[in-house]
Structures are given as C-alpha cells and as structure tokens.
C-alpha positions in Angstrom: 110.1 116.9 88.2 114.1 117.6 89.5 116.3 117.1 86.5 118.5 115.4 89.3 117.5 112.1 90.4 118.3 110.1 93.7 119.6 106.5 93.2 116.7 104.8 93.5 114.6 106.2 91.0 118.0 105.7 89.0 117.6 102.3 90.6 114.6 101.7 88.7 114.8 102.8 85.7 117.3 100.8 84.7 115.8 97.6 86.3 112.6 97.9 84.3 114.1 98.8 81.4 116.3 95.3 81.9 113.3 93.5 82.5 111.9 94.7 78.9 109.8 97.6 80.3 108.9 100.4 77.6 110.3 103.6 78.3 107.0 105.5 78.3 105.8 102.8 80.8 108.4 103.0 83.0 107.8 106.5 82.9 104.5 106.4 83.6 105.1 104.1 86.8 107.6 106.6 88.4 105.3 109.6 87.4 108.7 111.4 85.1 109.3 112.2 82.1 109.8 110.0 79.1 113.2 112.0 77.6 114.6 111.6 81.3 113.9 107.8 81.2 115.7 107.8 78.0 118.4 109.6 78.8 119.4 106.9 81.6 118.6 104.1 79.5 120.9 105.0 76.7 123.6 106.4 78.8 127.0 104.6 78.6 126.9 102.2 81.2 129.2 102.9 84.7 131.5 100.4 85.9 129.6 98.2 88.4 129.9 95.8 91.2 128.0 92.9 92.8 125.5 94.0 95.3 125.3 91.9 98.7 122.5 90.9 100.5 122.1 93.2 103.6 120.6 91.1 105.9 123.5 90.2 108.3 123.7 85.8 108.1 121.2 85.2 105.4 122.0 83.6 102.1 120.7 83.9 98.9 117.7 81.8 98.1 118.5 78.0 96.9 115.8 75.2 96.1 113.2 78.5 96.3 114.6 80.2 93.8 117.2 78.0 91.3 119.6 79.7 89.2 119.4 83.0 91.2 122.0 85.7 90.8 123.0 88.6 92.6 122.3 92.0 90.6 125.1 94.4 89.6 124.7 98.2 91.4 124.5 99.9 88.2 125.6 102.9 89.5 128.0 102.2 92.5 128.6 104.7 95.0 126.9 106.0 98.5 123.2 104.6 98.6 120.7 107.9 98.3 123.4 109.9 96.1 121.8 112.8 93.8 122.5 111.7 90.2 122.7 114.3 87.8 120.5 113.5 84.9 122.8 112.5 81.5 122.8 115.7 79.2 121.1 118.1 80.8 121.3 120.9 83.3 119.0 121.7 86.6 117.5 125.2 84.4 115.7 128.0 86.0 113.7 127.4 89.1 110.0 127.5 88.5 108.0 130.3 90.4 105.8 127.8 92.0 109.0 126.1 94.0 108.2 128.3 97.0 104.8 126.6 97.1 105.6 122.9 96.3 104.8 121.3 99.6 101.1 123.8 99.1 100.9 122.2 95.6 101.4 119.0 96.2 98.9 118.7 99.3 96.6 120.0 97.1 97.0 117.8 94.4 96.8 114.7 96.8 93.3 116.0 97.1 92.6 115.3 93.6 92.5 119.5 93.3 92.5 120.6 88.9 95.0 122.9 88.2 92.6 125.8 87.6 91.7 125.3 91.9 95.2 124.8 92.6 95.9 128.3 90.8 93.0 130.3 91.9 94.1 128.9 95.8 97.0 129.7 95.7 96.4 133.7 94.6 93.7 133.6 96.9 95.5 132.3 100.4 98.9 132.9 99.7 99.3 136.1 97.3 100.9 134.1 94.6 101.8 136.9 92.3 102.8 134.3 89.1 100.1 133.0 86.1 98.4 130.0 85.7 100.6 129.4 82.9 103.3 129.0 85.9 101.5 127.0 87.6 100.1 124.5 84.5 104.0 124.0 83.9 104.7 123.1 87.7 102.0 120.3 87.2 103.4 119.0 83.8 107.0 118.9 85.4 105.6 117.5 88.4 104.0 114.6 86.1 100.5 115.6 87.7 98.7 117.9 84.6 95.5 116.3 86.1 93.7 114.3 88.5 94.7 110.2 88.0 91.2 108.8 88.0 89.9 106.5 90.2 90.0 103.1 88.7 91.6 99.5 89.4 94.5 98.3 88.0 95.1 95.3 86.8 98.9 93.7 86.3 100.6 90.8 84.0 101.9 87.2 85.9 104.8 88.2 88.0 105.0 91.9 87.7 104.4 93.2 90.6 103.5 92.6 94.5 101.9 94.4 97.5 103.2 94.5 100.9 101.5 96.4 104.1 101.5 96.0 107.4 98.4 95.5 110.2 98.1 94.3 113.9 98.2 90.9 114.6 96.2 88.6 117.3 97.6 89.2 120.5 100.1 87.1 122.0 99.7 86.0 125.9 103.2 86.3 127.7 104.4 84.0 130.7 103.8 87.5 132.9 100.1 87.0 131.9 100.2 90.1 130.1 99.0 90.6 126.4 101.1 91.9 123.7 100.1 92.4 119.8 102.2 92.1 117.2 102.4 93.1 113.3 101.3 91.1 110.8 103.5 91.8 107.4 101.5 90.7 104.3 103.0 90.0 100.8 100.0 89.8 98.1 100.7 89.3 94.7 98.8 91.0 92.7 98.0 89.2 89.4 97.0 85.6 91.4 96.2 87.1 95.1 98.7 84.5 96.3 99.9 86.0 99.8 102.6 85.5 102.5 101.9 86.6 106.1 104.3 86.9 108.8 104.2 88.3 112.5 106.6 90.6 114.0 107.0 92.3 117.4 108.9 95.4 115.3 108.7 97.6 112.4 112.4 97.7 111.9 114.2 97.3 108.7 115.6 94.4 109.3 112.4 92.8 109.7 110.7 94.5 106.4 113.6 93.1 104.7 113.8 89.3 106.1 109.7 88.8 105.9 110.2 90.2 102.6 112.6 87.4 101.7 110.7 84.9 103.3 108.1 85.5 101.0 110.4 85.0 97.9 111.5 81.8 99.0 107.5 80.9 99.8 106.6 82.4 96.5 109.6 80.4 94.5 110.4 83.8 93.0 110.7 87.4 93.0 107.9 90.0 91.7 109.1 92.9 88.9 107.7 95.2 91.4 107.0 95.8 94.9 104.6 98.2 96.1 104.8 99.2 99.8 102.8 102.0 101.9 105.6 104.2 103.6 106.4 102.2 106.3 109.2 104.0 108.5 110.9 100.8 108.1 111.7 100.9 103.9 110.6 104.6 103.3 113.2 107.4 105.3 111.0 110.3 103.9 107.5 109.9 102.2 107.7 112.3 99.0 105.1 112.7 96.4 107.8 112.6 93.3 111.2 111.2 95.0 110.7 109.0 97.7 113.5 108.5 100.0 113.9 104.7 100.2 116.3 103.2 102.8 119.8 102.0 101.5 119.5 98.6 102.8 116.3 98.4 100.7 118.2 99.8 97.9 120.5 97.0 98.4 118.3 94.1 98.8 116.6 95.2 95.5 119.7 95.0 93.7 120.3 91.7 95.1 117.4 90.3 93.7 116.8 92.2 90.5 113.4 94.2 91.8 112.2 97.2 92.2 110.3 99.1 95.2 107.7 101.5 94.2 106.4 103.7 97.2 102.6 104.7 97.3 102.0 108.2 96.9 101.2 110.1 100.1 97.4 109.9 100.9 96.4 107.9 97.8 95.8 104.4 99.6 93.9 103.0 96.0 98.0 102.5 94.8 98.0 99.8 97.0 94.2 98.7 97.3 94.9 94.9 97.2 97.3 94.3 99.8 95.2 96.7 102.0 92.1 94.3 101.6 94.5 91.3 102.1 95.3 92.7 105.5 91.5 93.4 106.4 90.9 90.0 105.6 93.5 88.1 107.5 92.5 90.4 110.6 89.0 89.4 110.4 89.4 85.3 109.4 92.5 84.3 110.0 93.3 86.1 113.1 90.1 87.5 114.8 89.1 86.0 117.7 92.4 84.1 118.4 95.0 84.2 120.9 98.5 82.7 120.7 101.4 81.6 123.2 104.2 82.8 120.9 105.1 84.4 117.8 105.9 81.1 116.4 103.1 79.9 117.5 101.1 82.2 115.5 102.6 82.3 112.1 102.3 78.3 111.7 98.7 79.5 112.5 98.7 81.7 109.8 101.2 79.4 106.9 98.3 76.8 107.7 95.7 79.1 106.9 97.0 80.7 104.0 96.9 77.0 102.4 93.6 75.8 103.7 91.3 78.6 103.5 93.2 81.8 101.2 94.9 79.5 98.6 91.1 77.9 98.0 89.4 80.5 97.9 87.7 82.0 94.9 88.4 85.4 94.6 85.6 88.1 94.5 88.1 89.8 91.6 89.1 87.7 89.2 86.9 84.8 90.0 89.3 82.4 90.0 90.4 80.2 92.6 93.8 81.8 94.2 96.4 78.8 94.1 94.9 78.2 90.5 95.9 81.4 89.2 99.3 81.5 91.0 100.6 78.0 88.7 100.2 80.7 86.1 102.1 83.7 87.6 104.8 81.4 89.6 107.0 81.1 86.4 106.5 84.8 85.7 108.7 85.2 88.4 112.4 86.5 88.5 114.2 83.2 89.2 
C-alpha cells in the first residue's frame, strides 16, 4: 500500500473511527495497514468546514431523518487530493512496482504468492526474489487469498447498492425503451429500496441514493457499491477513485462508500441477488407507460411481497428484522 492516501480513503478512516470503529477493523475493511490507520486517527485535527449536499435543489432530509446534521470535511481542500500520510515518508520503491497492474490481476484470480512469483519469472523475466515479491503482497494488504465465505454485518452498518435493467417502458412513438433499476439492500435486515432510471449519471446515483435514506429513515455506516461509472472515476484494487460529488454527499451525511474490488463480485453478493430477484418477481413479465409508472409498481411491491417475505438467509421475515436495524441507523 502507497504511504500517500487520496481523500477518500482519508475520508474513511476518520468516519469509522468517529462512528467507534476499531482501528484494526477499519483497517481491515480498507485492506491497509493498521499503523497508517493510526497515524490519521491520532493526527491533530485540520481546520474544517461544513460539507453541502451536492445535489443541485435538494435539502437535507426532515421527518425521514430527525435531528440530522451536515458532516464537517475533515480535511478541506480539492476533492481526490493525495494526502501525505502523518509521519512518514513514501521510502524506496519496491521492485515489483513495474509489475503491479501483472500482480494485481493475478491476485484477483485468487493466485498464492508462490504462483504469483514463479509467473512472473516465468512470463516476464522478473529478475527480483520471492522475498520481493512476499513484501509487495503484505504492502498490498493481499499476503493471501481472502477465502470464500459470507459475511455477516451488525443493525445499521452497512448497505448494498447495484444496478440492473428494468421492465421496459412503452413510449407514445410505440417504441420500447428499458431503463435501470437502482437497488439499495441493507444488509443486516434485507430491507431494500428500488428505483428506475433512464441514466447512469451521477446525479442520479446520488438522488436514488437519498431517496433511499429518507425511505429507510436513516443512513447506513457503510455503503457498498460495484464500480458503477457513475460513483467510481477509476476502479483500483487498493485506492479506488471515487467521484468528488460522492465524496461530498458522504460527508453530508456522515457515511462512507466502500468500492468492491475489481472482479470479486462475492463483496457485494446481497445486493447482487436483490437485483436478480426484483428482475425475475417484481419486474419480469411487465410492461409500463412511464417511469413513474413503474417505480409506484415497484414501492408497492417492495411492501407487499419483499417486506413479507421470509428470507432464505436469516430466516426471518424482512420488515421484522428491519424494526431492529432502523434505529441502528445514523439519524
């Protein structure tokens, strides 16, 4: 890992560590080093100044969400900044540098270091020692293969959100046109907000994203998104590059977005099944006159049928669990 992080890893450090995250946790989460939490943790805080809400005309959430506040930018300045780390210097640059976008793809693959090494001297005449590249993996947070397994979350700590295509809409022309369908799952209750959307823009990411905080009555620790060209300018296995009006809205509201890593779709495994499943009953087999046409069709639905469900998981029924997690939630 860089000893030089962008602001939005900076970003959320220090939001978890407000919301009474460990240090080793929160390291663990962003995949860096525990002394390099630290050292942002206990650094001297900078002066600060109230983030805004970037969606042009929206407010912040009332009756939804009562008492909430906008966040301080902890670290003002230009959104996507390098911050230097507190106390310590970038060092030597590892001999496995050259090959970090080789190393990397190869790790996605779930490759052990030993393969990684022996590749790498084998197709690209890496002349270093496995020692070298044993260190790379360490720094990179990656020693080893994560193993495959669910994961599991506390009331309120985190939430899912992907995107799918919607039923298809019939236009006045007669002509068919399909939109998204955003989906916002939480991931302790399975309680879910779905919303279509003729485009993948920013703007829209960040206003269905709001919507569902004001249909959740909260905010989520967390949020966990694929990278969608909307949030994510650059998909990056250690330092995502997520856009500055995301930044901004998660300051506003006192989360934190977590990009998946590239080509590891079990990070976000719940949402991805939420989508399959309002594809194939909520939305399959349907055709609507209008977008607003089809969300009501789909608020309606998330009540009747998702909300009553009992889930295959926890074995609970969905609106059941959420009573629990809806006071988890940053108010």
């Amino acid at each position: 890992m860089a000893n030089q992080l962008k602001m939005a890893m900076v970003h959320a450090i220090l939001t978890l560590a407000r919301l009474g995250w460990s240090q080793r946790r929160i390291a663990g989460e962003l995949g860096i080093d525990r002394e390099t939490v630290a050292r942002y943790v206990q650094a001297p805080a900078p002066d600060s100044r109230p983030a805004t809400n970037p969606i042009p005309g929206s407010e912040p959430l009332p009756e939804a969400i009562p008492g909430a506040k906008p966040a301080s930018n902890p670290i003002p300045g230009s959104e996507g900044a390098v911050v230097p780390c507190p106390g310590q210097s970038s060092g030597p640059e590892s001999l496995c540098e050259p090959f970090r976008a080789v190393i990397e793809a190869k790790v996605g693959q779930g490759l052990s270091g030993q393969r990684i090494y022996q590749d790498l001297v084998e197709g690209h005449s890496f002349a270093a020692s496995y020692s070298s590249v044993r260190r790379f993996l360490h720094r990179l947070g990656q020693s080893q293969p994560l193993p495959f397994r669910r994961l599991e979350v506390l009331p309120g700590e985190q939430a899912q959100v992907d995107l799918g295509t919607g039923a298809p809409i019939l236009r006045a022309d007669g002509k068919h046109r399909r939109p998204y369908v955003f989906r916002v799952v939480l991931s302790f209750s399975r309680k879910a907000y779905s919303e279509v959307v003729y485009h993948q823009t920013t703007e829209n990411f960040l206003r269905c994203l709001e919507n569902a905080f004001w249909y959740f009555g909260g905010v989520p620790q967390t949020i966990v998104i694929d990278n969608l060209k909307a949030a994510v300018s650059r998909a990056d296995w250690y330092d995502p590059e997520v856009h500055p009006k995301i930044q901004s809205f998660c300051q506003y509201y006192g989360t934190v977005i977590l990009p998946t890593k590239p080509r590891m779709p079990r990070h976000k495994g719940k949402v991805e099944k939420g989508i399959d499943y309002v594809q194939s009953n909520a939305l399959k087999g349907h055709t609507f006159a209008s977008l607003a046409e089809e969300n009501q069709h789909l608020a309606d639905w998330e009540q009747r049928i998702a909300d009553t469900r009992i889930h295959g998981t926890t074995r609970k029924q969905v609106h059941l669990l959420f009573q629990e997690e809806k006071p988890r939630l940053i108010r």
